[in-house]
VEXBALO-46601 format. One record per residue (C-alpha): residue in one letter; y, z, x. Coordinates in steps of 0.02 Angstrom, whole numbers, plus 50000, padded with zeros to 5 digits. Layout:
BEGIN
AYZX
...
***
This chain:
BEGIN
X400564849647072
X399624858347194
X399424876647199
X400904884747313
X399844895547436
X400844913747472
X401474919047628
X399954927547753
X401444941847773
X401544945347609
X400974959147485
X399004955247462
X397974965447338
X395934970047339
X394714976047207
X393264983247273
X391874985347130
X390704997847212
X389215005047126
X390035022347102
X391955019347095
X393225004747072
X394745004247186
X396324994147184
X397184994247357
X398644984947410
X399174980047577
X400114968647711
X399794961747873
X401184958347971
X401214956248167
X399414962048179
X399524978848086
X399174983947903
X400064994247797
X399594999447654
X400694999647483
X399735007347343
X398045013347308
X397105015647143
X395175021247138
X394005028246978
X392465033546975
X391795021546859
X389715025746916
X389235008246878
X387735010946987
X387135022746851
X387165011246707
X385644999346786
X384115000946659
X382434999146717
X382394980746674
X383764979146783
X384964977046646
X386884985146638
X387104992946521
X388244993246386
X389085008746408
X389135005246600
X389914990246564
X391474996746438
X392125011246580
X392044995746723
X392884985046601
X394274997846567
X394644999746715
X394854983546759
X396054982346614
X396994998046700
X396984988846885
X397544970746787
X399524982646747
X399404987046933
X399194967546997
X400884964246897
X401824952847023
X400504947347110
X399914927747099
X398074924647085
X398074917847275
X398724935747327
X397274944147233
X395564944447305
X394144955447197
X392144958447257
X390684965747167
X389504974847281
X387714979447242
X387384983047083
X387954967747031
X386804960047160
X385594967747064
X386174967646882
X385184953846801
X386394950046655
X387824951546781
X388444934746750
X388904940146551
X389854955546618
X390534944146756
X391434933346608
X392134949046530
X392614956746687
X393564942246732
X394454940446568
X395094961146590
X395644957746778
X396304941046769
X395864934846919
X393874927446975
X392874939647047
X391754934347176
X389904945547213
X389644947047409
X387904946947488
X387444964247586
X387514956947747
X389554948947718
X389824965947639
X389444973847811
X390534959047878
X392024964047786
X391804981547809
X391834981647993
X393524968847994
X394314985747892
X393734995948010
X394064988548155
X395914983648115
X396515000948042
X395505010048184
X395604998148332
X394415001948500
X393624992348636
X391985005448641
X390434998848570
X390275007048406
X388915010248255
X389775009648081
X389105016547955
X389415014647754
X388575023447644
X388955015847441
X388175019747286
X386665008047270
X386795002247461
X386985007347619
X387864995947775
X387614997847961
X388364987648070
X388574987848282
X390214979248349
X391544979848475
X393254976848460
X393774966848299
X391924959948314
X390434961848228
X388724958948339
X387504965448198
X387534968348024
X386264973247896
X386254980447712
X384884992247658
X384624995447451
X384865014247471
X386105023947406
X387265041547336
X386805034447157
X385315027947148
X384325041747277
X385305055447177
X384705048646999
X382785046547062
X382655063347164
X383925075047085
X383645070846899
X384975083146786
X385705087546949
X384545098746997
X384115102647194
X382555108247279
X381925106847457
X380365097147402
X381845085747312
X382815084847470
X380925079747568
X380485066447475
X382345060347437
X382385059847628
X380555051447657
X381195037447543
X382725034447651
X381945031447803
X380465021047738
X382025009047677
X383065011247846
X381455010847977
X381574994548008
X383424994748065
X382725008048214
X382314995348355
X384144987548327
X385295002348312
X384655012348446
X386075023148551
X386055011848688
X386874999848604
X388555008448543
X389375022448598
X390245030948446
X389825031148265
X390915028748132
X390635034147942
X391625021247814
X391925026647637
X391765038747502
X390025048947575
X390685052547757
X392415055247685
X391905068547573
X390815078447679
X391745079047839
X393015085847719
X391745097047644
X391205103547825
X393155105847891
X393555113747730
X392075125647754
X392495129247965
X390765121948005
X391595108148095
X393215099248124
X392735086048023
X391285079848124
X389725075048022
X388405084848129
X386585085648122
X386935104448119
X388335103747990
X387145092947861
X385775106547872
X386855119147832
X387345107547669
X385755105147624
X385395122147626
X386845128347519
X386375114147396
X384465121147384
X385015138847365
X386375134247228
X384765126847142
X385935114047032
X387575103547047
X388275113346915
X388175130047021
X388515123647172
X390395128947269
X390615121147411
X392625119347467
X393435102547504
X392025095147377
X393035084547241
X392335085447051
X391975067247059
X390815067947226
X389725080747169
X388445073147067
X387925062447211
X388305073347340
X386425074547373
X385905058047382
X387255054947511
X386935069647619
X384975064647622
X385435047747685
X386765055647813
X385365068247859
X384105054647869
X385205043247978
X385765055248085
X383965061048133
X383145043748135
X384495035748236
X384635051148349
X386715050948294
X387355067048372
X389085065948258
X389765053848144
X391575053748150
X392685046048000
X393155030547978
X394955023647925
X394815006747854
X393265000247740
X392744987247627
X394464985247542
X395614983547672
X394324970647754
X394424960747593
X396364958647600
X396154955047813
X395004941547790
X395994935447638
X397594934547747
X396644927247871
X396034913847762
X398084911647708
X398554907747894
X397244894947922
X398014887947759
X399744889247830
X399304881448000
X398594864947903
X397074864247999
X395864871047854
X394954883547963
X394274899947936
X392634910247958
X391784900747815
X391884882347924
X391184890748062
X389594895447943
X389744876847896
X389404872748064
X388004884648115
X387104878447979
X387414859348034
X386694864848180
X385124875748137
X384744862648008
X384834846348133
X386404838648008
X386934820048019
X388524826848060
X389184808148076
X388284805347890
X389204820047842
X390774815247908
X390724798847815
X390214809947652
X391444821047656
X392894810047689
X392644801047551
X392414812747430
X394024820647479
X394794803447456
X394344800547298
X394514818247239
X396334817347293
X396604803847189
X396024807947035
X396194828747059
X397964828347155
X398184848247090
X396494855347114
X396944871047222
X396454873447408
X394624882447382
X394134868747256
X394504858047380
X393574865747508
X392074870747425
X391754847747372
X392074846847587
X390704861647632
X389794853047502
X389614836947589
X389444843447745
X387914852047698
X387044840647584
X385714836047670
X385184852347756
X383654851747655
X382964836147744
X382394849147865
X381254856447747
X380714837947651
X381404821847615
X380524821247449
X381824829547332
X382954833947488
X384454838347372
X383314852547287
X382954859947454
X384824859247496
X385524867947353
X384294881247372
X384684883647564
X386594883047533
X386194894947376
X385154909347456
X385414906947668
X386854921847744
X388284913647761
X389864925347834
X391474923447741
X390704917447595
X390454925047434
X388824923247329
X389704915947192
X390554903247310
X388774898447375
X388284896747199
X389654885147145
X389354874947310
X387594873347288
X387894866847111
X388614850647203
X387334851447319
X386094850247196
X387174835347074
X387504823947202
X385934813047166
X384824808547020
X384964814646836
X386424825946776
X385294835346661
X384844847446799
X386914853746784
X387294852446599
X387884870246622
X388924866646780
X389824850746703
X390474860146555
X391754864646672
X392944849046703
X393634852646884
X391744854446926
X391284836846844
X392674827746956
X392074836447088
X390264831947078
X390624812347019
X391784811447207
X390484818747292
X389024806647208
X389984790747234
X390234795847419
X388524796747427
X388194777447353
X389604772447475
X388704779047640
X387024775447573
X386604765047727
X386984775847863
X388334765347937
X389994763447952
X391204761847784
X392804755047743
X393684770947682
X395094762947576
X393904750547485
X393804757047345
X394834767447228
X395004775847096
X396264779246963
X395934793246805
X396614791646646
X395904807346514
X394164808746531
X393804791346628
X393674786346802
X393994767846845
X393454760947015
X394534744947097
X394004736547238
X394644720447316
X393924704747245
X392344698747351
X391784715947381
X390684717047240
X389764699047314
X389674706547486
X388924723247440
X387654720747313
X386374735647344
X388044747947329
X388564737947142
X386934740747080
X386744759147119
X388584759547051
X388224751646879
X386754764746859
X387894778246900
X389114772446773
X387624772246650
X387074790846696
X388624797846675
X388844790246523
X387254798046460
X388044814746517
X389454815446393
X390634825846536
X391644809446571
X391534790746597
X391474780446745
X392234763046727
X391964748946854
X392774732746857
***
C-alpha cells in the first residue's frame, strides 16, 4: 500500500548537520504559528575533521555518527515522513561524503538529504521569518562553521540569497592555529573574509533592507557575550566587536581568555566568528546586528509541513514544482512533449509500483518534465546535458541529493544502461527508470498518444507489456524500438521486459 502521509499539524522533527554542531529540534505548525517541543544540539565540530585532501576523517566521522545514534532515541514516535534531516557544508565539501552518508543514515534511520548553499539560505530565512515575523525589508545573516549565509527578504519572502565558504571553523583553524590570538591573526583572518564576501557588496548594500538580523550559533553567542559583559543590550555593534577583539588579543590564547556569557563550547571558534561579524559589519556598513529567533532548523520542519499540505490538498504542489517550471521556462521545454512524458510514466509506474511513496513518485514526474532541458545546450547526447543541468543548476526546495537521484533518470532514459549500473542496483530506481524510458519510445514522434494503449502488469523481476491486437501492425517504428529495449534491459541483469 501506499505510504500514509502524516498530518501537516502534527509533531515534525529536523536534524540540522552543521559543520560545528548537530541539533535535533522538534516542532508543530498549527494555524500559522510554530511551537516548538524539544530541542537537542552537540557540538560535534565536524567542520574540523576535513583533511587537506578534502577527506573526513575518521575520527570526525565516529562523534557525528554517535550522535546521530543519540538523536535516532529522541525520533522515537516519529514516522520517517515526520522526520526531515540536512547536511550543510562540510558535507558539500567532504569528498568521501557519500561513505559517511551510508553510515549516517544507518545510525539516524531516516535519509539524509545535503542542501546546496544557496537552498540553505532559502530555508534559513523561512525559520526566520516565521518565528520572527515583519513586513521591514531585512538583511539576515548566518554565520556556520564552514559557511556563511546572507540573505535580503521581506515578509515570509526571500528576494536574494547567497552562500559564501567562510566560516567560525574553518577561519579559526587557518588563522588561530592552537587557539592562539594576535592582532596580525585577527588582520589577516579578517583580509580573508572580505576577499570571500566582496563580491556580495554591490547586492547587500543598506538601501536595500532596513534591519539586520544574525541567525545561529555566532550572533547568538556574542550578543550574549556583549549583554553579559554591559557593552550592549545584546546588539552586535561595530563598537561592541572591537572591544572583543581586543580582549581576545590581550588574553593572547583561548585558553586564557574570560569573557562572561561565553559558553565552553563557543570558545574555540569564537575568533573566527567575531572576524567575520567584524568584517561584515564594516564592509556592509551594518550599524547593529540584532538576533535572530528562528534558523535553519525550524525552516527545515516549515518547508517540510509545507510540503505535507500540498500533499494533503491532492494537488502535488510545493516550492520544488515551481523550480520545475522556471527551469521549463529558462530552458525553452516542450512542455506539451513533457506533458505526454510524464503522464505516461506515471501511468505505468502506478501500475507496476502501486506503493512507491509520494517523493518517489514525484522525483520520475520532475524527471520527465525536465528531460530534455539539455536540448538547449545540444541535441547530440541531449540526455547527458540534461542530467548534468538537473544535477548542478540551483534549484529552491530541493536537496542536492534529490537533484542527484533525479538526474540519474535524467541521464537513463535513453541509450545503454551501463552508464547507471550503480543507480539500478537499487530496485525502486530500476522501475522508475524502465517507466520513464518506455514513455519516451511511446512519445517518440512528437504527437499525440493513446494513453491507455498499452499496459503493463509486473510479476517478480519482469515487466510484461499488453496492447490491443493490431497495435503492434499500426505502430511499427514504436515495436522496433520496443524489442531493442527489451534486449537492453535484458543485457542489464536489473529486470526483464517482456512484450507480447
Amino acid at each position: 500500500m501506499p505510504l500514509t502521509l502524516p498530518s501537516p499539524s502534527g509533531p515534525l522533527a529536523a536534524i540540522d548537520m552543521g559543520s560545528n554542531s548537530f541539533r535535533l529540534e522538534i516542532g508543530q505548525m498549527r494555524d500559522g504559528r510554530y511551537r516548538r517541543h524539544q530541542y537537542l544540539k552537540e557540538t560535534v565540530r565536524l567542520g574540523a575533521g576535513l583533511d587537506a585532501d578534502g577527506m573526513l576523517t575518521e575520527e570526525a566521522a565516529l562523534r557525528g555518527l554517535a550522535c546521530l545514534k543519540r538523536f535516532r532515541d529522541g525520533l522515537a514516535g516519529l514516522g520517517a515522513a515526520q522526520v526531515r534531516a540536512v547536511a550543510t557544508q562540510t558535507l558539500r565539501e567532504a569528498r568521501n561524503r557519500n561513505a559517511f552518508l551510508e553510515r549516517a543514515q544507518a545510525a539516524l534511520g531516516v535519509p539524509i538529504e545535503v542542501i546546496s548553499g544557496r537552498e540553505e539560505a532559502r530555508l534559513i530565512y523561512a525559520g526566520v521569518s516565521h518565528l520572527q515575523p515583519s513586513d521591514a525589508k531585512r538583511l539576515v545573516i548566518d554565520i556556520g562553521g564552514r559557511s556563511t549565509e546572507m540573505i535580503l527578504g521581506q515578509g515570509r519572502q526571500p528576494a536574494q540569497a547567497e552562500s559564501f565558504q567562510v566560516g567560525s571553523v574553518s577561519l579559526s583553524m587557518r588563522y588561530f592555529p592552537e587557539g592562539r590570538y594576535s592582532a596580525s591573526a585577527f588582520r589577516a583572518a579578517q583580509v580573508a573574509a572580505g576577499a570571500e564576501l566582496e563580491e556580495a557588496l554591490a547586492d547587500y548594500t543598506p538601501n536595500r533592507w532596513h534591519e539586520a538580523l544574525g541567525s545561529s550559533g555566532t550572533a547568538g553567542a556574542v550578543s550574549e557575550v556583549l549583554a553579559a559583559s554591559g557593552k550592549t543590550d545584546g546588539r552586535i555593534t561595530p563598537e561592541g566587536l572591537r572591544w572583543l577583539i581586543t580582549e581576545c588579543i590581550a588574553a593572547g590564547s583561548v585558553e586564557r581568555i574570560k569573557l562572561p556569557g561565553l559558553k565552553p563550547e563557543r570558545r574555540a571558534v569564537l575568533a573566527g566568528g567575531v572576524a567575520i561579524l567584524y568584517t561584515l559589519a564594516t564592509h556592509f556598513r551594518i550599524p547593529e546586528l540584532l538576533p535572530a529567533k528562528g534558523a535553519l532548523r525550524q525552516g527545515v520542519i516549515i518547508d517540510l509541513h509545507d510540503r505535507l499540505v500540498a500533499h494533503h490538498l491532492a494537488r502535488g504542489h510545493d516550492l520544488r514544482d515551481d523550480s520545475v517550471q522556471r527551469l521549463q521556462h529558462r530552458f525553452a521545454v516542450d512542455r506539451e512533449q513533457a506533458r505526454r512524458v510524464r503522464d505516461l510514466a506515471l501511468r505505468w509506474h502506478g501500475q507496476i509500483a502501486p506503493g512507491a511513496d509520494a517523493e518517489r513518485q514525484h522525483e520520475l514526474r520532475w524527471a520527465a518534465e525536465l528531460h530534455e532541458i539539455g536540448l538547449m545546450v545540444s541535441h547530440h547526447d541531449h540526455h547527458r546535458h540534461s542530467a548534468y543541468l538537473v544535477a548542478n543548476v540551483d534549484a529552491a526546495g530541493f536537496s542536492q541529493s534529490q537533484q542527484r537521484r533525479v538526474a540519474e533518470l535524467v541521464l537513463g532514459q535513453r541509450g545503454g544502461l551501463r552508464k547507471i549500473d550503480d543507480a539500478l542496483a537499487r530496485e525502486d530506481v530500476a522501475w522508475q527508470l524502465l517507466c520513464l524510458r518506455l514513455a519516451v519510445i511511446q512519445c517518440h514522434a512528437r504527437g499525440s498518444v493513446d494513453p491507455g494503449a498499452i499496459d503493463i502488469e509486473r510479476r517478480g523481476q519482469t515487466a510484461y507489456l499488453r496492447w490491443p491486437q493490431g497495435w503492434a501492425d499500426q505502430h511499427p517504428r514504436a515495436l522496433h524500438l520496443l524489442r531493442e529495449e527489451a534486449e537492453a534491459w535484458a543485457r542489464s541483469g536489473a529486470l526483464s521486459l517482456e512484450l507480447p
